[in-house]
C-alpha positions in Angstrom: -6.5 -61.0 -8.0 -8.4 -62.3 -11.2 -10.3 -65.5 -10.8 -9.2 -68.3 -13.0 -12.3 -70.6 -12.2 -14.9 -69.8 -10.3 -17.6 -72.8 -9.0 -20.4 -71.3 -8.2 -23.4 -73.4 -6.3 -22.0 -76.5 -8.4 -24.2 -79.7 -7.6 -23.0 -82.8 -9.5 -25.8 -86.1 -9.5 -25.0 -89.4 -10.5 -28.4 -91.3 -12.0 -31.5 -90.6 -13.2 -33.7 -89.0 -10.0 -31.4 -85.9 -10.1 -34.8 -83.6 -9.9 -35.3 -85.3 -6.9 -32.7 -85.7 -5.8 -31.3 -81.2 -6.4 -34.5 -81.2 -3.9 -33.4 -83.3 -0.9 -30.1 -81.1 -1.5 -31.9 -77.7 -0.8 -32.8 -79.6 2.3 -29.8 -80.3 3.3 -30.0 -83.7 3.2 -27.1 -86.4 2.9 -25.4 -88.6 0.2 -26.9 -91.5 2.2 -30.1 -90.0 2.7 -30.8 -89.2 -1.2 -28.8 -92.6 -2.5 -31.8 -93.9 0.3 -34.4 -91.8 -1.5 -33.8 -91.6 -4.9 -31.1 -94.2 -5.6 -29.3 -91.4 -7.2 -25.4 -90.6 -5.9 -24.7 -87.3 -4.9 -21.4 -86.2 -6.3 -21.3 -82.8 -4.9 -23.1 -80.1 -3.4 -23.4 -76.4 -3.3 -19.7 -76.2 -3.9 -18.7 -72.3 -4.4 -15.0 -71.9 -4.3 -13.0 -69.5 -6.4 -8.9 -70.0 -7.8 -7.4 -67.2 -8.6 -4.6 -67.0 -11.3 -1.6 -68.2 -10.3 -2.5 -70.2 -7.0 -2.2 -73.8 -6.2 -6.0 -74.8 -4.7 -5.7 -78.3 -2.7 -9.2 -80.3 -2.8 -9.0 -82.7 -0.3 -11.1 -84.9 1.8 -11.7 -88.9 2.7 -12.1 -91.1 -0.1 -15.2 -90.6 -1.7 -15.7 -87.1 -0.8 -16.2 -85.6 -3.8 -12.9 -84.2 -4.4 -12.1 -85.5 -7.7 -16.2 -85.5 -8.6 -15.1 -81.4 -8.6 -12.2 -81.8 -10.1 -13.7 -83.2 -13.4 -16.3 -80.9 -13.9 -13.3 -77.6 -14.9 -12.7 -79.5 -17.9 -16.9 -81.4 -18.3 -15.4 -84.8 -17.9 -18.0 -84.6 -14.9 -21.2 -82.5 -16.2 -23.2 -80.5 -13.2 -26.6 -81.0 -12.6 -27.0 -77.3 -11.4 -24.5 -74.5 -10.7 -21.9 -73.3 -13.3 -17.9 -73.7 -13.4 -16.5 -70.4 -14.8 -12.8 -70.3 -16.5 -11.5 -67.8 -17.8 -10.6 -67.6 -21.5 -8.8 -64.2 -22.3 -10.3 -62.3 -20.2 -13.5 -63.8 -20.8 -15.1 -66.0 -18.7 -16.6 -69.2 -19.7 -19.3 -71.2 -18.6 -18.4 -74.8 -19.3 -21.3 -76.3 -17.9 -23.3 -75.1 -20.2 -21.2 -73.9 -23.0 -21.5 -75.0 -26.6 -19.3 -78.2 -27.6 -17.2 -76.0 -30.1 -16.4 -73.8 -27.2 -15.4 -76.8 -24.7 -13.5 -78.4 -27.4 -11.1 -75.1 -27.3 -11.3 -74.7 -23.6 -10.4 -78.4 -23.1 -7.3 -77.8 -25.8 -6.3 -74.7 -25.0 -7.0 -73.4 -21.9 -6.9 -76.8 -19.2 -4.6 -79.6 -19.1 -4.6 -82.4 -16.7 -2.5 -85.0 -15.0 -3.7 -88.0 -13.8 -2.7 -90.5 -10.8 -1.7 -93.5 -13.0 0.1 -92.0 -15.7 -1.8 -92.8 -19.1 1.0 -93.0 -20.9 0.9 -95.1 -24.2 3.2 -98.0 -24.8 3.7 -98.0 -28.1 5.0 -94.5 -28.2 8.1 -93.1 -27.3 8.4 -90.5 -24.5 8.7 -87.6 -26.9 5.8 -88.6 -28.6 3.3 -89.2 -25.4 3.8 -85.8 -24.6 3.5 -84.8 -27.8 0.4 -86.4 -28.3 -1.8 -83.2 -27.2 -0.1 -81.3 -30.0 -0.5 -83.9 -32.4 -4.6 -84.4 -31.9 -4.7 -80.3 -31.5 -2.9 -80.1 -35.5 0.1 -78.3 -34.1 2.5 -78.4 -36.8 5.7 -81.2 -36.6 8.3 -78.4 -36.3 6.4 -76.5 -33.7 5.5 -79.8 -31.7 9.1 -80.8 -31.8 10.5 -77.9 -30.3 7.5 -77.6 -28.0 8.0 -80.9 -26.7 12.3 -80.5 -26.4 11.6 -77.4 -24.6 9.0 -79.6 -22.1 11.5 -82.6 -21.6 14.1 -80.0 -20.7 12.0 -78.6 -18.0 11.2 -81.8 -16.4 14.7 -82.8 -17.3 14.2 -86.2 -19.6 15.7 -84.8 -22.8 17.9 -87.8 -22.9 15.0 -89.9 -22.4 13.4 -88.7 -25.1 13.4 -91.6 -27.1 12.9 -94.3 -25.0 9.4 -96.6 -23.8 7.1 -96.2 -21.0 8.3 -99.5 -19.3 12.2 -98.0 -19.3 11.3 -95.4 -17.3 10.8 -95.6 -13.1 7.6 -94.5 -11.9 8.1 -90.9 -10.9 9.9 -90.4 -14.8 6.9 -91.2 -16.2 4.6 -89.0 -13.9 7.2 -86.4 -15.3 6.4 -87.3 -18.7 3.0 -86.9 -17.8 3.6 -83.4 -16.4 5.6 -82.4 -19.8 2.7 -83.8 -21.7 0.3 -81.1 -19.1 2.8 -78.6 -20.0 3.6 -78.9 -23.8 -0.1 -77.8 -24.3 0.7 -74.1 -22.5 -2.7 -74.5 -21.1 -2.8 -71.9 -18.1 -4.7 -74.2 -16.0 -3.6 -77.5 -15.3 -5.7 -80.2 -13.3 -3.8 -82.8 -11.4 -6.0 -85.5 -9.6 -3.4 -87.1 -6.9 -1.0 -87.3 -9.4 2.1 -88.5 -7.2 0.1 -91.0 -4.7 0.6 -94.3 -6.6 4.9 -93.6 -5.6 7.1 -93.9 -3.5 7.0 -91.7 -0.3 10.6 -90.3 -1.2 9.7 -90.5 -5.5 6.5 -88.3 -4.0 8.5 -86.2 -1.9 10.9 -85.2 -4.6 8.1 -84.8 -7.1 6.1 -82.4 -5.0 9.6 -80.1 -4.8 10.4 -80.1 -8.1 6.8 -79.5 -8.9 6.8 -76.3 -6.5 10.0 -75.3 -8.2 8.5 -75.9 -11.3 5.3 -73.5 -10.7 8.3 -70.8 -9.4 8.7 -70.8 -13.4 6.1 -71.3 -14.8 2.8 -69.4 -12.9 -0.1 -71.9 -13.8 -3.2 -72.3 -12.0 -3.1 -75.4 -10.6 -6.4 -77.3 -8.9 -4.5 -80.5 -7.4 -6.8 -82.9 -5.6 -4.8 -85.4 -2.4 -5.8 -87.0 0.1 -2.6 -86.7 2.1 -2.7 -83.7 4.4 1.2 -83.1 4.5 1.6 -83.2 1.0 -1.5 -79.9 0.8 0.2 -78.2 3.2 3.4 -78.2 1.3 2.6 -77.3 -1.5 -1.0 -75.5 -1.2 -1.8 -71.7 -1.6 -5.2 -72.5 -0.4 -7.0 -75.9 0.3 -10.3 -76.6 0.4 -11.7 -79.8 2.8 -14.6 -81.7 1.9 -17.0 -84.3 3.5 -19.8 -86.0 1.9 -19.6 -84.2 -1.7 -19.6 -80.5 0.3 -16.9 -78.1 0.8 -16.4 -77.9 5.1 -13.5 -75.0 4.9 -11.3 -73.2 2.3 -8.4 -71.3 3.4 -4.4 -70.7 3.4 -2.9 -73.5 5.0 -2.1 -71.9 8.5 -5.8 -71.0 8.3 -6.9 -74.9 8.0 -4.3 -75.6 11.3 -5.1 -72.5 13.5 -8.7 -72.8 12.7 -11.0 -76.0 11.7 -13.6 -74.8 11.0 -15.6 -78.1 12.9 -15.0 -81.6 13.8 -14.4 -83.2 11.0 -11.6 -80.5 10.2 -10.2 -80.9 13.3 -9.9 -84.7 13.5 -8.3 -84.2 9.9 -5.4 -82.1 10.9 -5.1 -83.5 14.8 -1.8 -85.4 13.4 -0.6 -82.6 11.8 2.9 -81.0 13.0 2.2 -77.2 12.7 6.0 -76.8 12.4 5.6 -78.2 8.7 3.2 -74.7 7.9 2.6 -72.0 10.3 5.3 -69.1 10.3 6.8 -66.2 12.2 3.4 -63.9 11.2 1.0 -66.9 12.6 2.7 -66.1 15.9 3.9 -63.1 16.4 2.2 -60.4 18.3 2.0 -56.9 16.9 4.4 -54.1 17.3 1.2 -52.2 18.8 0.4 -54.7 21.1 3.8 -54.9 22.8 4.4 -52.9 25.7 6.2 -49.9 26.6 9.6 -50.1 28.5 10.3 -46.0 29.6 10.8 -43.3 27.0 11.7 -42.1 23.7 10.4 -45.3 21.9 11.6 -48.1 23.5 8.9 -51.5 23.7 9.8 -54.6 25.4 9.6 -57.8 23.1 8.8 -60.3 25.4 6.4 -60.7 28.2 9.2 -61.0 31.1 11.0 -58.3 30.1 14.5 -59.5 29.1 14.7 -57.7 25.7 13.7 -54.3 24.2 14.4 -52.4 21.3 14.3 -48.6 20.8 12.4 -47.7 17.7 12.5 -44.4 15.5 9.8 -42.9 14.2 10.6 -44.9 10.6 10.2 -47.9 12.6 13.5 -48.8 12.5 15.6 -50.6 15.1 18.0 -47.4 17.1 19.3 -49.6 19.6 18.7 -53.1 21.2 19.5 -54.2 25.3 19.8 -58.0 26.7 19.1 -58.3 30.0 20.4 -54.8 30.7 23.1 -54.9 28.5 23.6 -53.7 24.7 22.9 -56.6 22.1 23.2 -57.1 18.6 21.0 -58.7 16.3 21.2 -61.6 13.7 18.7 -63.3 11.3 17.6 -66.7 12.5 19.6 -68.4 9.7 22.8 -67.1 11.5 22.9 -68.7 14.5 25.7 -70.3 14.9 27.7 -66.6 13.7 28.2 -65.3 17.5 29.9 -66.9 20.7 27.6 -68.1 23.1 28.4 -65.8 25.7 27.3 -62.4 23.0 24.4 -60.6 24.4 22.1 -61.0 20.5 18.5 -61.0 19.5 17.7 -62.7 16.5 15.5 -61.5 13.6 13.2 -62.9 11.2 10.9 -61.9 8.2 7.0 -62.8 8.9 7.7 -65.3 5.9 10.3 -67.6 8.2 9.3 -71.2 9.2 8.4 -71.4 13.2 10.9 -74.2 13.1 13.9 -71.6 12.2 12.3 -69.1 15.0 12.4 -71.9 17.6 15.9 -73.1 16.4 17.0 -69.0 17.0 15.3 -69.1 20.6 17.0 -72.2 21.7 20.5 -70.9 20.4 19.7 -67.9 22.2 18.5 -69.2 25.6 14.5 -68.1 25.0 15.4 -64.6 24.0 12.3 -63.5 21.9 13.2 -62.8 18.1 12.2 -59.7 16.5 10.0 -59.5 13.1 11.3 -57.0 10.4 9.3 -56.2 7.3 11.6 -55.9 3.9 12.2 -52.4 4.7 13.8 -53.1 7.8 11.1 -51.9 9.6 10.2 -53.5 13.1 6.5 -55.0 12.9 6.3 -57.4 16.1 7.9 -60.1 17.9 7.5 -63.9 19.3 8.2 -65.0 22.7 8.2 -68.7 23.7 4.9 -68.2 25.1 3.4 -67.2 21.4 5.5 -70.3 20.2 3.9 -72.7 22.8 0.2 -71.5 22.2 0.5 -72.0 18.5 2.1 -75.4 19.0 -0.4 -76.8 21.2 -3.0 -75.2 19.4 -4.3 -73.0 22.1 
């Protein structure tokens, strides 16, 4: 995958001791310790992380961690100290740390966009025109902008709101607008630093779904910064932790559950129901671990040998038994298709939620479900053993 942006040993220094203070970083030393020293604020430190096209990277942390401090430096409104922040510009990559003012003016109007927490939308304007306003200060042409900004409104659907004020819209509409305004610009990269936490939980819900829907569309590279754990595990291709201005852990979601990386991760997910984000491939064990029940291909799915399946040499499924006896088998999101009494094994794709798994084994009294790849192919299985030691973490 290519790299949209790319922080490499970014270090970001608030006052005017930042010599001294890049030095008390190379020894490791704290925000405290240097704000101590120096009287300087660390911002962040050695922060490497890469965002490939098309993801959604989480920043997260405790307030004050440095999350937002990171943010800010894609697009300069933060400047680094040391390090660079690399963005891709067709094909090209950019250093806008350090890059001529000409060059961030174009990177800052053509290649990022960004959506803020309170919704800096301006009174005096009409909806169409605050998300126009990008256009306008870019010189896009009326007729262009227009269109532009009809075709943004109808994504975020306020076309019939076009015309109306900031104070006639609820909340979560006007974060909308805000995200049409992010859009209208076709920047690839959009910034959005806790855009939905000054709503409603169910205004924030919604938002975050119809933002994942929207990104189903539209394929940017989004860098969202939250503070709410939940919320990065819905809608995170990768999240990034940090603590005191550094980055702790970067990972996929399951990663960040099945594997804190230290304490302070661990405290930070130790409310976290790993039913929201761990799936049938966090748990299952491998067709090649599984053990052999007899001849000609048959392997036993679960550890107390209730259920096995007989596989051909394409990996495909020949036959299936239940407790002796000849079963069929349905995907999980059939289980209410067969009488209770029908010997069945249920199937999943390594994509299905755990919660849809469990669901299957309750339905069919702790029978283990079977993991088939898109070609049909078997490539493992779950038993309520795998299910319990993902749940309680062990």
């Amino acid at each position: 995958m290519n790299a949209a942006v790319d922080f490499k040993n970014v270090d970001i220094v608030f006052g005017a001791a930042q010599k001294e203070a890049l030095e008390l970083i190379d020894k490791g030393a704290t925000r405290a310790e240097i704000l101590e020293k120096t009287g300087a604020v660390l911002g962040c430190a050695e922060c490497n992380l890469t965002v490939n096209e098309g993801d959604i990277s989480v920043l997260m942390g405790l307030s004050g961690s440095g999350k937002s401090t990171l943010l800010r430096a894609v697009n300069r409104l933060n400047v680094p100290a040391r390090g660079s922040v690399m963005v891709t510009d067709d094909g090209r990559q950019v250093d806008v740390a350090s890059c001529d003012n000409a060059t961030l003016r174009h990177i800052r109007q053509t290649r990022v966009a960004m959506v803020f927490q309170q919704f800096g939308l301006l009174p005096w304007r009409t909806v169409e025109e605050n998300v126009g306003l990008g256009l306008e200060l870019s010189g896009v042409r009326e007729a262009e902008r227009k269109e532009r900004v009809r075709k943004q409104l109808a994504l975020v659907g306020l076309e019939q709101w076009a015309k109306k004020y900031a104070h006639e819209l609820s909340g979560g509409m006007q974060q909308r607008v805000g995200l049409a305004r992010a859009f209208a610009t076709e920047a690839p990269i959009l910034l959005m630093d806790e855009p939905f936490s000054a709503l409603d939980p169910l205004i924030r819900t919604k938002l975050q779904d119809e933002l994942l829907q929207l990104q189903e569309k539209l394929k940017k590279t989004i860098i969202f910064v939250s503070h709410d754990l939940e919320e990065a595990l819905k809608i995170g291709s990768h999240i990034s932790i940090m603590e005191g201005g550094r980055i702790v852990q970067t990972g996929a979601p399951e990663d960040i559950v099945l594997r804190p990386a230290n304490d302070y991760v661990r405290e930070f997910i130790s409310n976290v129901n790993p039913l929201s984000v761990l799936t049938a491939w966090n748990v299952m064990r491998d067709r090649r671990d599984l053990e052999h029940a007899g001849e000609d291909g048959w392997l036993w799915l679960d550890r107390r040998q209730t259920t096995r399946f007989k596989i051909d040499a394409d990996g495909l499924v020949a036959a299936a038994e239940r407790n002796g006896q000849p079963a069929i088998w349905l995907s999980c999101d059939e289980v209410e298709a067969l009488p209770p009494d029908a010997p069945r094994v249920f199937w999943a794709r390594p994509g299905t939620s755990l919660k849809t798994v469990m669901l299957a084994m309750h339905r069919s009294q702790t029978s283990p479900v079977a993991l088939f790849d898109e070609q049909s192919r078997f490539v493992g299985a779950i038993g309520i053993r795998d299910v319990l030691s993902a749940v309680l973490r062990r």
